[in-house]
Biopython code that builds the backbone (N, CA, C, O; Angstrom):
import numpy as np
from Bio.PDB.StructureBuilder import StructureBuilder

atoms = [
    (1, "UNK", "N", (7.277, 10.187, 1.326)),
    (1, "UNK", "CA", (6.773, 9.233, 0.355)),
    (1, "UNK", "C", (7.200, 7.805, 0.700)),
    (1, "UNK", "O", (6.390, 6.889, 0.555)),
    (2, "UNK", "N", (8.404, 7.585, 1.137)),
    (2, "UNK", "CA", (8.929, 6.435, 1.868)),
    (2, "UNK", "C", (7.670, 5.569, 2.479)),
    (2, "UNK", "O", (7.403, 4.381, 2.298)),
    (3, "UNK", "N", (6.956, 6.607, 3.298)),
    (3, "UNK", "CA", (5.737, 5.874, 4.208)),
    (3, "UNK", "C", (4.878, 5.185, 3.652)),
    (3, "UNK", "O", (4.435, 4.137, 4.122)),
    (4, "UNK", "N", (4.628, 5.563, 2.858)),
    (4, "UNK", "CA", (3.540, 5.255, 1.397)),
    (4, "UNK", "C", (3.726, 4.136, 0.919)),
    (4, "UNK", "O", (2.866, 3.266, 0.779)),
    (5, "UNK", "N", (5.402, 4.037, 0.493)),
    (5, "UNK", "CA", (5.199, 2.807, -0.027)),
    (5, "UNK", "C", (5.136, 1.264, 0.734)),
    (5, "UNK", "O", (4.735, 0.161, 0.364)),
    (6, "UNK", "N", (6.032, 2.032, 2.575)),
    (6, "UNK", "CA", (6.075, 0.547, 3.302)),
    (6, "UNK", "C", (4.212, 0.654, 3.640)),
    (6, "UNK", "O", (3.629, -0.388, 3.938)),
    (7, "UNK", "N", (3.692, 1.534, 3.582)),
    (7, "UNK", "CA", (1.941, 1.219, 3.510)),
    (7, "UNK", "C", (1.404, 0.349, 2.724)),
    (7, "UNK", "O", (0.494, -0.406, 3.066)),
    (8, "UNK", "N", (2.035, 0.394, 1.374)),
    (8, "UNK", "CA", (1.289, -0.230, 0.643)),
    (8, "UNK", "C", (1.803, -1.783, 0.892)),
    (8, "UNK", "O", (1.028, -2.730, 0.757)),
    (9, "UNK", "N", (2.830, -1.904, 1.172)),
    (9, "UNK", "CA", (3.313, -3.370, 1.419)),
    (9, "UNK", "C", (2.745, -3.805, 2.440)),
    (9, "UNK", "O", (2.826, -5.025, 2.576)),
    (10, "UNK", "N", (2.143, -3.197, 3.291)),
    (10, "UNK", "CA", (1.523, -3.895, 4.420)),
    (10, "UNK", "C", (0.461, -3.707, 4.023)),
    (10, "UNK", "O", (-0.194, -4.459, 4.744)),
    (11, "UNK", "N", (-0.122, -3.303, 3.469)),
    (11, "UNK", "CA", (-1.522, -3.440, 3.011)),
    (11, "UNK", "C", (-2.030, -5.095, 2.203)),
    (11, "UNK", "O", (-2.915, -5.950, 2.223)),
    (12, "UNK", "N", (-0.820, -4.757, 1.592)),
    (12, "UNK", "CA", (-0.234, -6.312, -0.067)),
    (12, "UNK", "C", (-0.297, -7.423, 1.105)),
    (12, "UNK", "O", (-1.086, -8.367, 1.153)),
    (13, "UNK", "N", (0.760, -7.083, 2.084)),
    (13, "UNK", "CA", (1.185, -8.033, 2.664)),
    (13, "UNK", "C", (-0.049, -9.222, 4.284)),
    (13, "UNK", "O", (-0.072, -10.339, 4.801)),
    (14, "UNK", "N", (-0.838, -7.786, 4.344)),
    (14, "UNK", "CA", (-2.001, -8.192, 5.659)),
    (14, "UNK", "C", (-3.333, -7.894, 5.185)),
    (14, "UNK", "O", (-4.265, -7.818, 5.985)),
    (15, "UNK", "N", (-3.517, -7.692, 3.755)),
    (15, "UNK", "CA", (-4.939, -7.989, 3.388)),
    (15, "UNK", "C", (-5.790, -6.851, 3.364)),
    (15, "UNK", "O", (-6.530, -6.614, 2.409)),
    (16, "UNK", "N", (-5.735, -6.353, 4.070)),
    (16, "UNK", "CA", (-6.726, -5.332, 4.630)),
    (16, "UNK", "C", (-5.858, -4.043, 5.081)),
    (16, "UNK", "O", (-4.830, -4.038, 5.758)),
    (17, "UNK", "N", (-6.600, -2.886, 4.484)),
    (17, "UNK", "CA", (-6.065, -1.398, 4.988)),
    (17, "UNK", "C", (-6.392, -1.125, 6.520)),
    (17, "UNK", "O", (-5.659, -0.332, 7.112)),
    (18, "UNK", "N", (-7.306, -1.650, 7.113)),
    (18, "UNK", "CA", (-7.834, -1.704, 8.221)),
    (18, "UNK", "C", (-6.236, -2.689, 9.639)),
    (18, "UNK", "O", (-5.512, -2.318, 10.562)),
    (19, "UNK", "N", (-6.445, -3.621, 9.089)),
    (19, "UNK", "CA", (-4.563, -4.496, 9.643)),
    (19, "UNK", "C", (-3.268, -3.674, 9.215)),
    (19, "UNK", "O", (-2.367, -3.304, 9.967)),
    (20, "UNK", "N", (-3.358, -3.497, 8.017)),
    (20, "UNK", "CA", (-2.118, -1.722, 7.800)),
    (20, "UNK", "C", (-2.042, -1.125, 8.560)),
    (20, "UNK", "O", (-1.029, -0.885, 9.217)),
    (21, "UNK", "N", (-3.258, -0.649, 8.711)),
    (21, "UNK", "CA", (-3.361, 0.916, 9.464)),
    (21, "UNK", "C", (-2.779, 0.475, 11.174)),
    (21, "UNK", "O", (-1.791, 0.991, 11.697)),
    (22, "UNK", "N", (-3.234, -0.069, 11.511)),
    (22, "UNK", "CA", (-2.993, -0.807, 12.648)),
    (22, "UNK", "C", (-1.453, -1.107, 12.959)),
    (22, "UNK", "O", (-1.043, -0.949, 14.109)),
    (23, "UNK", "N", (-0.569, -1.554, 11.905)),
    (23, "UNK", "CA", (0.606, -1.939, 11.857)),
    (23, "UNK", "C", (1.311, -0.549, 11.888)),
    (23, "UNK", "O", (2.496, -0.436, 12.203)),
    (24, "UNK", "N", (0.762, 0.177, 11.650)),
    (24, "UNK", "CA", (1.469, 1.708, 11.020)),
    (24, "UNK", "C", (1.405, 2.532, 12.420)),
    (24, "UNK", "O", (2.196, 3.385, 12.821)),
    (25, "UNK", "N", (-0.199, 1.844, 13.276)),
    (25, "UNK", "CA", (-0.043, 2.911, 13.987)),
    (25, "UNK", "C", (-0.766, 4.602, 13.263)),
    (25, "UNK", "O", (-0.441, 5.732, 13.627)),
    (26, "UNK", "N", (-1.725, 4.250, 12.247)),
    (26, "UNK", "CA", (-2.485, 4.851, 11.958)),
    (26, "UNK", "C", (-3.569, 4.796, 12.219)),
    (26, "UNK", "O", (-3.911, 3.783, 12.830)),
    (27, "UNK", "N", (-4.638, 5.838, 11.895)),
    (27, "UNK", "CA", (-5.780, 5.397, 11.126)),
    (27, "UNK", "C", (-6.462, 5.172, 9.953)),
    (27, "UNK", "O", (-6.202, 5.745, 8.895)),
    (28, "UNK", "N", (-7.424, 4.261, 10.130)),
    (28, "UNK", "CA", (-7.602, 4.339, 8.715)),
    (28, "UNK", "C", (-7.526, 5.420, 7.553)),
    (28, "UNK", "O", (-6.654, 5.495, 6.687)),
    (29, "UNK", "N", (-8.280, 5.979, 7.671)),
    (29, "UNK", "CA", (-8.625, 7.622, 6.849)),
    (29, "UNK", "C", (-6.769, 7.635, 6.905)),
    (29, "UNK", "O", (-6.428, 7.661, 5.722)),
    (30, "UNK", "N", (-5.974, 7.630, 7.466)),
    (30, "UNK", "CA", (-4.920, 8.469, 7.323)),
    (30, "UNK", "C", (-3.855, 7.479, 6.558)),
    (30, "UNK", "O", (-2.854, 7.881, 5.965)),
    (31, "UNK", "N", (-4.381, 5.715, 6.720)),
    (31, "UNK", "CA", (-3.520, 4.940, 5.694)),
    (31, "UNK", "C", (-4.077, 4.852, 4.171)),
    (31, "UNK", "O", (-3.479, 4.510, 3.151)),
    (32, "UNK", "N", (-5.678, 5.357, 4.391)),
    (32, "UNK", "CA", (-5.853, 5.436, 2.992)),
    (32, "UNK", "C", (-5.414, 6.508, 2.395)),
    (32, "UNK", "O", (-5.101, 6.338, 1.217)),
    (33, "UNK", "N", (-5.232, 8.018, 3.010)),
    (33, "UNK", "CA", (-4.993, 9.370, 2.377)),
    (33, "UNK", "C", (-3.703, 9.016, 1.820)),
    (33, "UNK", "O", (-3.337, 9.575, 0.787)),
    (34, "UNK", "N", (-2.714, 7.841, 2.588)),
    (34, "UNK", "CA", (-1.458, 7.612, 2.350)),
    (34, "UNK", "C", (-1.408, 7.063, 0.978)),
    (34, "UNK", "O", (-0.735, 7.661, 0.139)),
    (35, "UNK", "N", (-2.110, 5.888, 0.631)),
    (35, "UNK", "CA", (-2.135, 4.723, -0.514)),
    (35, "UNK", "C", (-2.503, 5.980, -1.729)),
    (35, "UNK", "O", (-1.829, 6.117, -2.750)),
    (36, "UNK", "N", (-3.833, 6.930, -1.340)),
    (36, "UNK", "CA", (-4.341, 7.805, -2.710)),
    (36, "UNK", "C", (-3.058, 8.425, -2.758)),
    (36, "UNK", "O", (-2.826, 8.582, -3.957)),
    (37, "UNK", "N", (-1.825, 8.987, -1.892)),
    (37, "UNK", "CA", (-1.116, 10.231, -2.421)),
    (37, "UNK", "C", (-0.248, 9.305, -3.434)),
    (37, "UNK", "O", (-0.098, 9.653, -4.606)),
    (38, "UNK", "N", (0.364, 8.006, -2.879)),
    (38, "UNK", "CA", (1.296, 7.295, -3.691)),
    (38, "UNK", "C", (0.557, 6.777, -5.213)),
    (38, "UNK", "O", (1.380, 6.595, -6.110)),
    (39, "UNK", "N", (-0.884, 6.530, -5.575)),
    (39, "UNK", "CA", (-1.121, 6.006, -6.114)),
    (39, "UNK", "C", (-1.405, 6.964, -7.285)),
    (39, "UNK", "O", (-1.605, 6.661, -8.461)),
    (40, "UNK", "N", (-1.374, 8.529, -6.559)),
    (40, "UNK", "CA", (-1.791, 9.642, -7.301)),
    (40, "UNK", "C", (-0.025, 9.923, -8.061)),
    (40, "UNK", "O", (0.231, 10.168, -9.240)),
    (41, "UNK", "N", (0.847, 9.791, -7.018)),
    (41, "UNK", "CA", (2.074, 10.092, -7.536)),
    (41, "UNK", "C", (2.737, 9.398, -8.323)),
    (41, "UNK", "O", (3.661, 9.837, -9.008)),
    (42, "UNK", "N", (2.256, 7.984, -8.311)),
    (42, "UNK", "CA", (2.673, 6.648, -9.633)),
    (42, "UNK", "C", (1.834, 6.511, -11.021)),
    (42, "UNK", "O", (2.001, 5.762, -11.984)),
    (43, "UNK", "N", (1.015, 7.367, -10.796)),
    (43, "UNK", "CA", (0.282, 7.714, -11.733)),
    (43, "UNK", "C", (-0.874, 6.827, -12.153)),
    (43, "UNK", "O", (-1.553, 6.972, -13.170)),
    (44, "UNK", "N", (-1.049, 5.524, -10.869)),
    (44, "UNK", "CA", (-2.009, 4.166, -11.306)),
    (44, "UNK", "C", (-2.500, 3.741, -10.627)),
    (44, "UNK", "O", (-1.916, 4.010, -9.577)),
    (45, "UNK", "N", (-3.738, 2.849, -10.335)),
    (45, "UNK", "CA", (-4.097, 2.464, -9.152)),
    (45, "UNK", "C", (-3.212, 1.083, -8.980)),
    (45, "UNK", "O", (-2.876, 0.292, -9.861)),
    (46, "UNK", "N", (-2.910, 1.040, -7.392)),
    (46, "UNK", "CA", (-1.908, -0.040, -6.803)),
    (46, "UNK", "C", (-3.073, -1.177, -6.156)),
    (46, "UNK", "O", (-2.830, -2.384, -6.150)),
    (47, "UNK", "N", (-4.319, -0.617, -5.637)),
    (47, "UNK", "CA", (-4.758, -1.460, -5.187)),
    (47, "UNK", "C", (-6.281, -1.569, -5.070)),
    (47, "UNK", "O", (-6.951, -0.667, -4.567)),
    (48, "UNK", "N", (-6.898, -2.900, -5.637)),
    (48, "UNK", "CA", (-8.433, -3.296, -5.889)),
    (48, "UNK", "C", (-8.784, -3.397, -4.335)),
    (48, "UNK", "O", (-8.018, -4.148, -3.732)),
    (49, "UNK", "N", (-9.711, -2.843, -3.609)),
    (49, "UNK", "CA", (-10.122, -2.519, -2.716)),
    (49, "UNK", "C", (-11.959, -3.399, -2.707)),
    (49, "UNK", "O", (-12.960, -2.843, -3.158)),
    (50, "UNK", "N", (-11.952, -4.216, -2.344)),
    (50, "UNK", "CA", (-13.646, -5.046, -2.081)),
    (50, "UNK", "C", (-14.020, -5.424, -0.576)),
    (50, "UNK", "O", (-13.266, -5.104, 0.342)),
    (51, "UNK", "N", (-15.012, -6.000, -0.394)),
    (51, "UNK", "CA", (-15.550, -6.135, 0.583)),
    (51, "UNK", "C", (-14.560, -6.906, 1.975)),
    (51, "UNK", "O", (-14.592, -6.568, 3.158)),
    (52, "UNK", "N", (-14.055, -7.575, 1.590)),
    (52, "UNK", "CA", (-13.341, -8.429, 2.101)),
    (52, "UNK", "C", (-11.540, -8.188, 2.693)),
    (52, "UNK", "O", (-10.738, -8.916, 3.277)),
    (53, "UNK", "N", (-11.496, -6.384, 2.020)),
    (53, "UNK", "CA", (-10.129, -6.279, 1.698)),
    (53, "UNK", "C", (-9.648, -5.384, 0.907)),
    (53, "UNK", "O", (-10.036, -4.229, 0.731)),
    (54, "UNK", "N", (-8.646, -6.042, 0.353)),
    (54, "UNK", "CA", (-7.399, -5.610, -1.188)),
    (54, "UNK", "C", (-6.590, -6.737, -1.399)),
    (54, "UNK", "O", (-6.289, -7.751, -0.770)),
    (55, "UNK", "N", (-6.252, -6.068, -2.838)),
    (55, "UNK", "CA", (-5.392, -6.900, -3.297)),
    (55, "UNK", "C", (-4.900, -6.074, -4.339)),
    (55, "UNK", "O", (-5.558, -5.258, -4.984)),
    (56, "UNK", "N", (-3.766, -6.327, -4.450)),
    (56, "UNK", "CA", (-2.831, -5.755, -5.931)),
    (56, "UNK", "C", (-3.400, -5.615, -6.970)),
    (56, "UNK", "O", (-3.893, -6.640, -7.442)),
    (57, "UNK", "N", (-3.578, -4.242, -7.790)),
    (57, "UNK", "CA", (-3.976, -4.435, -8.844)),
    (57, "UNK", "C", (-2.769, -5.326, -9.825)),
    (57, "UNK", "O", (-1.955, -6.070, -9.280)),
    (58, "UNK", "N", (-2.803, -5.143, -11.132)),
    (58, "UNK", "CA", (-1.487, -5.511, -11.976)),
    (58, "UNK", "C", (-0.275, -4.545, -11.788)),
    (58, "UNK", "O", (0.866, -5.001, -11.721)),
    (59, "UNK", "N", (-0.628, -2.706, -11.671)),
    (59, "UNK", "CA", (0.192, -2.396, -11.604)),
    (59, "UNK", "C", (0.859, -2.303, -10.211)),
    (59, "UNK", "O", (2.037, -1.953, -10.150)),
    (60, "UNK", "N", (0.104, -2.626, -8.994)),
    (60, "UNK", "CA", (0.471, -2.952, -8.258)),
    (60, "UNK", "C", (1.823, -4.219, -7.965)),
    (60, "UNK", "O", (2.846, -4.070, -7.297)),
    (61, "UNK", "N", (1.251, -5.720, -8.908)),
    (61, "UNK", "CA", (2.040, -6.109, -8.713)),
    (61, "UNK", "C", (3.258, -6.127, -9.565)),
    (61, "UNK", "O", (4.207, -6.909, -9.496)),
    (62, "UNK", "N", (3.057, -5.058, -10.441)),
    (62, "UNK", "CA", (4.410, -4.966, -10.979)),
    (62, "UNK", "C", (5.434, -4.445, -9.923)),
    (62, "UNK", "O", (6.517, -4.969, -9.659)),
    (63, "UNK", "N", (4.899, -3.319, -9.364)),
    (63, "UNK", "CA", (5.834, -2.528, -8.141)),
    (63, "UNK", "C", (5.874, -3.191, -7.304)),
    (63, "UNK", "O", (6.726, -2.658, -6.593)),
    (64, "UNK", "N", (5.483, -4.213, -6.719)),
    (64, "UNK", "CA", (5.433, -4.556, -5.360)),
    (64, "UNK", "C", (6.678, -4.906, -4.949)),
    (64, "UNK", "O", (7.221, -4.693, -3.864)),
    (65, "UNK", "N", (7.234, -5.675, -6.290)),
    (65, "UNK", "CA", (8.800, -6.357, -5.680)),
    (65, "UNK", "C", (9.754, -5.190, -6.111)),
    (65, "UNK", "O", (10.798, -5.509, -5.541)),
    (66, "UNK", "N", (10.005, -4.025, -6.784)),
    (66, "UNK", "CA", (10.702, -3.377, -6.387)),
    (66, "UNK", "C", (10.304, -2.043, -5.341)),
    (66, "UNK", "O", (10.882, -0.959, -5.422)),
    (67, "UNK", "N", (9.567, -2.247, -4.676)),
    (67, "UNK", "CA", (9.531, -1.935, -3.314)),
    (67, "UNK", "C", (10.011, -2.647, -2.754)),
    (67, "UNK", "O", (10.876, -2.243, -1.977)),
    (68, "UNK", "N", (9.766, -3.903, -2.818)),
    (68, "UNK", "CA", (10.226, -4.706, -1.397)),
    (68, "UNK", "C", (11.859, -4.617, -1.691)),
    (68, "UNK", "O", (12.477, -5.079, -0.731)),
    (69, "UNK", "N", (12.681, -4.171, -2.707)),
    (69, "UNK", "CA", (13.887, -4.543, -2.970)),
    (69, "UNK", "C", (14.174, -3.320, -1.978)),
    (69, "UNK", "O", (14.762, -3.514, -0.913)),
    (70, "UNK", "N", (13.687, -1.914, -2.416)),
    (70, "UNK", "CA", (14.502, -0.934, -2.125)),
    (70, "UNK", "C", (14.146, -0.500, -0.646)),
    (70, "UNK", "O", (14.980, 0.115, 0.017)),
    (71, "UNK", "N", (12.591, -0.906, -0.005)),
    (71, "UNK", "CA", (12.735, -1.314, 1.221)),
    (71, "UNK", "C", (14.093, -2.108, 2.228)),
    (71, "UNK", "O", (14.633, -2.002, 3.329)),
    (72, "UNK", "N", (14.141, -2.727, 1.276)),
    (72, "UNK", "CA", (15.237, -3.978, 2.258)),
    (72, "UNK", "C", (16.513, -3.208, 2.180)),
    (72, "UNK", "O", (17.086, -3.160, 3.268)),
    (73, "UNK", "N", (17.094, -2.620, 1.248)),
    (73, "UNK", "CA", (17.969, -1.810, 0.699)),
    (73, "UNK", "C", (18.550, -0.872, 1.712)),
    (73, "UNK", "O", (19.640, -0.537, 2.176)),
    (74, "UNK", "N", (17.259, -0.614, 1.820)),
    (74, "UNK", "CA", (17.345, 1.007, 2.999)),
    (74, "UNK", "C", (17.211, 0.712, 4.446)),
    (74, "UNK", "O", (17.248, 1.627, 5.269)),
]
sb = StructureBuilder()
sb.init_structure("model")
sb.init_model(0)
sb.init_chain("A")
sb.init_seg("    ")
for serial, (resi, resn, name, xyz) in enumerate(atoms, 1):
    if name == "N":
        sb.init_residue(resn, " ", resi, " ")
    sb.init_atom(name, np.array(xyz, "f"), 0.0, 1.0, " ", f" {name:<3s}", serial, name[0])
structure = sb.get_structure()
């Protein structure tokens, strides 16, 4: 689950799941299967997904900074 969440920060952080995936060393299909398991396991959607991209939903950016805390943490 760890993976999931530094996914989603690079997702937050480079715009696009497509530049994630890339950073991860994934593929797509396999950084998005990542974002649905975390988003299924937080119980909310983390991220508005449009033509252009993503971006944080709200509950996204509620979590975002304590990810980035417990990222840095670890």
């Amino acid at each position: 689950m760890l993976d999931a969440y530094q996914h989603f920060v690079w997702v937050v952080e480079l715009g696009t799941f497509t530049a994630a995936a890339a950073r991860a060393h994934l593929s797509q299909p396999a950084l998005s299967a990542s974002i649905r398991k975390l988003e299924d396991h937080v119980g909310a959607r983390l991220l508005r997904r449009h033509a252009r991209g993503a971006e944080p939903t709200a509950a996204g950016e509620a979590l975002l900074p304590r990810v980035r805390q417990a990222l840095a943490a670890l």
